[in-house]
ROMARZA-759386 format. One record per residue (C-alpha): residue number from 1; x, z, y. Coordinates in steps of 0.05 Angstrom, whole numbers. Example, Ala and Ser with C-alpha at 12.3 -4.5 7.8 and 13.67 -1.06 7.14 Angstrom:
2
1|246|156|-90
2|273|143|-21
***
This chain:
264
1|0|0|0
2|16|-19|73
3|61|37|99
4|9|38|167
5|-42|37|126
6|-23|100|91
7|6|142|151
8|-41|123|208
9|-100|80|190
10|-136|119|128
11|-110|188|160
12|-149|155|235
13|-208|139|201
14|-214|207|157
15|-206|253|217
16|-257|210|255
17|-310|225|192
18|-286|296|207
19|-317|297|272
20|-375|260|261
21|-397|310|204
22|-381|353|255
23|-424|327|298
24|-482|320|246
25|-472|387|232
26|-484|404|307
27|-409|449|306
28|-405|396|362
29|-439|360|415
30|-469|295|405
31|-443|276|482
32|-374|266|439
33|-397|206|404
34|-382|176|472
35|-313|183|474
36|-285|146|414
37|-307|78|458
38|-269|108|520
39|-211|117|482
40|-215|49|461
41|-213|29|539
42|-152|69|541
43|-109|56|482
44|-153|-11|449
45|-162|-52|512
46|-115|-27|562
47|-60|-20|511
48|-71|-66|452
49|-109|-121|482
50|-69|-129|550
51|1|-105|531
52|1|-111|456
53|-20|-175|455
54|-13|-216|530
55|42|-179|557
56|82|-165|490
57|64|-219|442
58|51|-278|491
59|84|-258|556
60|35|-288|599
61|43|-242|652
62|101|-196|687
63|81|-122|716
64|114|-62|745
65|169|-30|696
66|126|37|697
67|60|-4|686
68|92|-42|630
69|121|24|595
70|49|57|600
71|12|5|577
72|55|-14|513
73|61|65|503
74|-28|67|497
75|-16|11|455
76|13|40|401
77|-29|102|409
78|-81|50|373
79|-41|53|311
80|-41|-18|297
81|37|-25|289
82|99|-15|327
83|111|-65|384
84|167|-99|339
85|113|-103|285
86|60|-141|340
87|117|-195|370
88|138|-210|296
89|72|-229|266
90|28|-252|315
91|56|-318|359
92|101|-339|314
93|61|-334|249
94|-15|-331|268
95|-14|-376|323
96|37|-426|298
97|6|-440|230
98|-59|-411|252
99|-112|-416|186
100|-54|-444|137
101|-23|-408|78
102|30|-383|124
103|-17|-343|172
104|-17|-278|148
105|-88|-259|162
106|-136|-316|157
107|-200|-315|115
108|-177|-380|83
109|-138|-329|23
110|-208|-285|27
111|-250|-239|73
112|-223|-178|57
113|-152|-204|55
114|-163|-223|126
115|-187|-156|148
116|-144|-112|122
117|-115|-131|53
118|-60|-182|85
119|-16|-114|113
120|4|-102|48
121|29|-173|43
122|106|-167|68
123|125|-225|127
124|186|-249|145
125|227|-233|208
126|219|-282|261
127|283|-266|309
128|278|-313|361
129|209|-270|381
130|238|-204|362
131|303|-206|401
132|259|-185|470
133|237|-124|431
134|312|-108|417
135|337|-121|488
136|290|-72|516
137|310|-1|501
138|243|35|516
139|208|-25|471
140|260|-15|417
141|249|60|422
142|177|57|414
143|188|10|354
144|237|57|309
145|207|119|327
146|138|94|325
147|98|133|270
148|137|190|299
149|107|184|377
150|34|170|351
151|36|233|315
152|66|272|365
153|24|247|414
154|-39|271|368
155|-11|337|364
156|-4|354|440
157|-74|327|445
158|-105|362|390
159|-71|420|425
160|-106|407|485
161|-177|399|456
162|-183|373|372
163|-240|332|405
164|-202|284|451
165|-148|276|391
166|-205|268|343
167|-259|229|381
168|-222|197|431
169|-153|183|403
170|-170|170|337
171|-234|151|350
172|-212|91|400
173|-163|62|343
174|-214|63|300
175|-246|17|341
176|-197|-15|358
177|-173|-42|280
178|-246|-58|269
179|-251|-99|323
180|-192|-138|318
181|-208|-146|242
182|-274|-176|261
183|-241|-237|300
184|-193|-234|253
185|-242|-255|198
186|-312|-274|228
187|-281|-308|290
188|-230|-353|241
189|-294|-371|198
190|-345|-432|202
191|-407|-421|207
192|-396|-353|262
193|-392|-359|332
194|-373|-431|369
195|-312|-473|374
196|-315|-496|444
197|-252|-521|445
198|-208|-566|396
199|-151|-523|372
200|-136|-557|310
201|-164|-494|269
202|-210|-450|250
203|-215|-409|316
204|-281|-383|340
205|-316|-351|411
206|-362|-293|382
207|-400|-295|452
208|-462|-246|455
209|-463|-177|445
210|-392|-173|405
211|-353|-203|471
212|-389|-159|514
213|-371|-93|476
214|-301|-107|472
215|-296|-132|544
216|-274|-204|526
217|-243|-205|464
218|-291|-245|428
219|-272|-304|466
220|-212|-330|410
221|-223|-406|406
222|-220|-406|480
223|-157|-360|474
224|-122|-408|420
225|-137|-467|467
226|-85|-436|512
227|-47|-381|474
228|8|-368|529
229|-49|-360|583
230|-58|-292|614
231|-137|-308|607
232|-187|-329|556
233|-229|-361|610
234|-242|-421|599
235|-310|-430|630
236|-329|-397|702
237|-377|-358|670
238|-338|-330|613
239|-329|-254|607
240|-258|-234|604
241|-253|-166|636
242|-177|-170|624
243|-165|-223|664
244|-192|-175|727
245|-145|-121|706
246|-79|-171|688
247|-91|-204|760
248|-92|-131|793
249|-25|-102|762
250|12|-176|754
251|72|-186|804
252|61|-243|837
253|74|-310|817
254|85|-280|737
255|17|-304|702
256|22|-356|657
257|-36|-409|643
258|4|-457|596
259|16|-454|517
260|59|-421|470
261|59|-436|412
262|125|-453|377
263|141|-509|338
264|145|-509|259
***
């Protein structure tokens, strides 16, 4: 089994159940079931969606050194994988042979392979995207001491209050790997969502209610049309709430609009 899988996911999702029995129970207010989807703001969207994946994986966009060190910190607090883990698999691998035996998570080798089953399916180390992860000590420091700084973190928070560790720590990465694993599947499937723009693959938008919750996320065939782009806007109308947020901390003249993917 997937070493995250066994240190931070299953652990995440049985002190979650924790607090909703908790909750059920009535040991704890139901005003708690709130905060799981604010930690997800926090650590999911803030952290994964905008640094994880734009700033680290696709470097569409440059930001203040103590923004940048923030947000990739929240990032990992989602328990997803270290930053070195993120830049390795996703541009080079996903987008590059996106829906092909060599993307590690498409539903073309099954459903449940492409939600959570392809972790404990080992990739290979793709240095030329890697070597920014090395260069940058904080980034490199987040990436070998990364189960070790999740934990911590949990601990000072559980300190704190057991219900923002629980609820909105845990909680939010809960959230977090279920919504990533739904675009990863339903989102790379036909018959879901619409392909409004001709990527060459599988990609879907899941418009509606799912791109709403997760604040634009659901918008991937737009966001395979232009990988490298800083925004999944495509449309005027489409609903990327990141786009808002990258535009506010970006130094100027650093977002990207262009492509890229590399070249097999």
């Amino acid at each position: 089994m997937n070493v995250n899988i066994k240190r931070i996911t299953i652990p995440q999702h049985l002190l979650l159940l924790a607090g909703l029995v908790a909750c059920v129970m009535g040991k704890v207010s139901l005003w708690w079931l709130v905060a799981p989807y604010i930690g997800w703001f926090f650590v999911g969207f803030f952290g994964f969606n905008i640094f994880y994946h734009r700033f680290i994986s696709h470097s569409s966009f440059k930001t203040h050194r103590i923004i940048e060190v923030i947000g990739v910190y929240l990032g990992l607090l989602a328990g997803r994988g270290s930053p070195l883990f993120m830049a390795n698999v996703h541009t080079p691998l996903h987008h590059a042979y996106s829906d092909t035996d060599k993307d590690p998570h498409s539903p073309i080798h099954g459903f449940w392979h492409a939600y959570i089953l392809w972790q404990n399916k080992p990739v290979s180390f793709q240095r030329s995207q890697i070597k920014r992860i090395y260069k940058d000590k904080v980034f490199k420091f987040y990436s070998d001491h990364y189960f070790k700084i999740f934990w911590a973190t949990a601990i000072i928070l559980g300190l704190i209050d057991w219900r923002i560790m629980v609820f909105g720590m845990m909680g939010g990465g809960v959230l977090q790997g279920h919504f990533e694993a739904i675009v990863q599947t339903f989102a790379h499937m036909p018959g879901y969502g619409t392909q409004d723009c001709d990527t060459g693959d599988n990609s879907r938008n899941l418009r509606g209610l799912y791109n709403a919750v997760t604040l634009g996320s659901g918008l991937h065939n737009n966001h395979h049309f232009r990988a490298g782009s800083y925004s999944y806007k495509v449309k005027p109308d489409d609903f990327d709430v990141a786009t808002h947020v990258i535009e506010w901390i970006a130094i100027p003249g650093s977002l990207r609009n262009g492509r890229n993917i590399p070249s097999s």
